[in-house]
C-alpha positions as CSV (number, residue, x, y, z in Angstrom):
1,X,1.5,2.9,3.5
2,X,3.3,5.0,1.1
3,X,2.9,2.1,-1.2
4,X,-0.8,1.9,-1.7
5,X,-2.6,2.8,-5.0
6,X,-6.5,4.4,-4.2
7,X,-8.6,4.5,-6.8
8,X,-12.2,5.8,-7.0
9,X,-14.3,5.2,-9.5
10,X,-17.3,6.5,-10.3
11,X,-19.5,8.8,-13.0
12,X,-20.9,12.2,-12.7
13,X,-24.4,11.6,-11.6
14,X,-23.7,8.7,-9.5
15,X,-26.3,8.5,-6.1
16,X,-24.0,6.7,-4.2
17,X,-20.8,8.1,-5.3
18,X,-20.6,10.9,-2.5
19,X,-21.5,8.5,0.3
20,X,-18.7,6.1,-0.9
21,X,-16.3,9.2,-1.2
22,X,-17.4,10.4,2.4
23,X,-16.3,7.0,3.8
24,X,-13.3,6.7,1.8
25,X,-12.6,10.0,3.1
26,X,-13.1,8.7,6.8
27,X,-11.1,5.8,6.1
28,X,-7.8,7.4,4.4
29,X,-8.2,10.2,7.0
30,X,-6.6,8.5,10.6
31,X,-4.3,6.7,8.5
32,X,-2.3,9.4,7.1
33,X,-3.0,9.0,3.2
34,X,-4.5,12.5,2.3
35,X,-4.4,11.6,-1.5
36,X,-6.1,8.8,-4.0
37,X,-7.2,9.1,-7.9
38,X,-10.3,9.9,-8.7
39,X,-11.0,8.5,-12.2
40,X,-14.5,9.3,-14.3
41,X,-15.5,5.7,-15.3
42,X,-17.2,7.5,-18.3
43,X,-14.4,9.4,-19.4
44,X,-13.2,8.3,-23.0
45,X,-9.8,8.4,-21.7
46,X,-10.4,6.1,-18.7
47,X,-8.2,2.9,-19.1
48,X,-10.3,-0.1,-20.5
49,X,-9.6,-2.4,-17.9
50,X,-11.6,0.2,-15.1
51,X,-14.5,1.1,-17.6
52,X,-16.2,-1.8,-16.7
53,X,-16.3,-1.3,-12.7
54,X,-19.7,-0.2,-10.9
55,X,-20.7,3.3,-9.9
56,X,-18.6,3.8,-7.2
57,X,-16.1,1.2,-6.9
58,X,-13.0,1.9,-4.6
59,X,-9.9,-0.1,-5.6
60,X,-6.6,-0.4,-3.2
61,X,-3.8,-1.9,-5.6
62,X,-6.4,-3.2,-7.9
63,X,-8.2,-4.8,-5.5
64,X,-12.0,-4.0,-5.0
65,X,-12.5,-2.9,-1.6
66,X,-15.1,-5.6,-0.6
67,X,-13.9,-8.6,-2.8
68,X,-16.2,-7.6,-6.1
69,X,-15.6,-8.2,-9.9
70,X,-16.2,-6.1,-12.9
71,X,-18.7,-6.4,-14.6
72,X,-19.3,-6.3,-18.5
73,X,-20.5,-2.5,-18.5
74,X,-21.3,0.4,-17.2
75,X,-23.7,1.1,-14.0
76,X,-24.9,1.9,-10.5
77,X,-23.4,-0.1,-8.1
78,X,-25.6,-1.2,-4.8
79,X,-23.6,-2.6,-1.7
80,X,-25.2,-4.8,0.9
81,X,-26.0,-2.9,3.9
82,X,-27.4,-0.1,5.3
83,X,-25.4,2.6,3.5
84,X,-25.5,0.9,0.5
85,X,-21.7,1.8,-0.4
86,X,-18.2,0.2,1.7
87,X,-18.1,1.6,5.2
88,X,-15.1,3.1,6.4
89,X,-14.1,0.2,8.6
90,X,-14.2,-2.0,5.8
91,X,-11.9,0.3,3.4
92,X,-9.5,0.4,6.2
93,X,-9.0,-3.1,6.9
94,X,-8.1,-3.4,3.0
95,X,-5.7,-0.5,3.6
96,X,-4.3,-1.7,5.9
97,X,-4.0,-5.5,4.8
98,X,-2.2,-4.1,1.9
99,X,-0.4,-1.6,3.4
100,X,1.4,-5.2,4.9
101,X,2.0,-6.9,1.7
């Protein structure tokens, strides 16, 4: 899995952004990957091409975690579901799907 790019993405302020941390945390955890970028989506710094992402957005090679598409600005993002942000499960399927490319 050593070749698996996390990202994070979020702003400071974000009301989901520590739920979607928390299960990214409980997803990376069992598999071994202590590590992923966090990346300020407000940051003036912040590559273009990620600006445009939801508040939080967790990308695995690029890839949005549950299939999703950037939009044309910045905002909150709201999942489907009960927590409102990618469970754990879900992250770790991706992790694992690319972990196997």
């Amino acid at each position: 899995m050593a070749n698996l790019r996390i990202q994070f993405l979020a702003f400071d302020g974000c009301p989901l952004a520590e739920a979607a941390k928390k299960s990214l945390d409980e997803a990376v955890g069992p598999l071994g990957l202590g590590s992923y970028e966090v990346i300020d989506i407000l940051d003036p710094n912040t590559p273009d091409e990620l600006k445009n992402w939801g508040s939080p957005t967790i990308l695995v090679n690029g890839r949005d975690v549950t299939g999703g598409k950037p939009g044309n600005n910045v905002g909150c993002r709201v999942y489907p579901g009960p927590l409102k942000v990618p469970d754990s499960m879900t992250i770790a399927k991706v992790l694992r799907e690319e972990a196997a490319r």
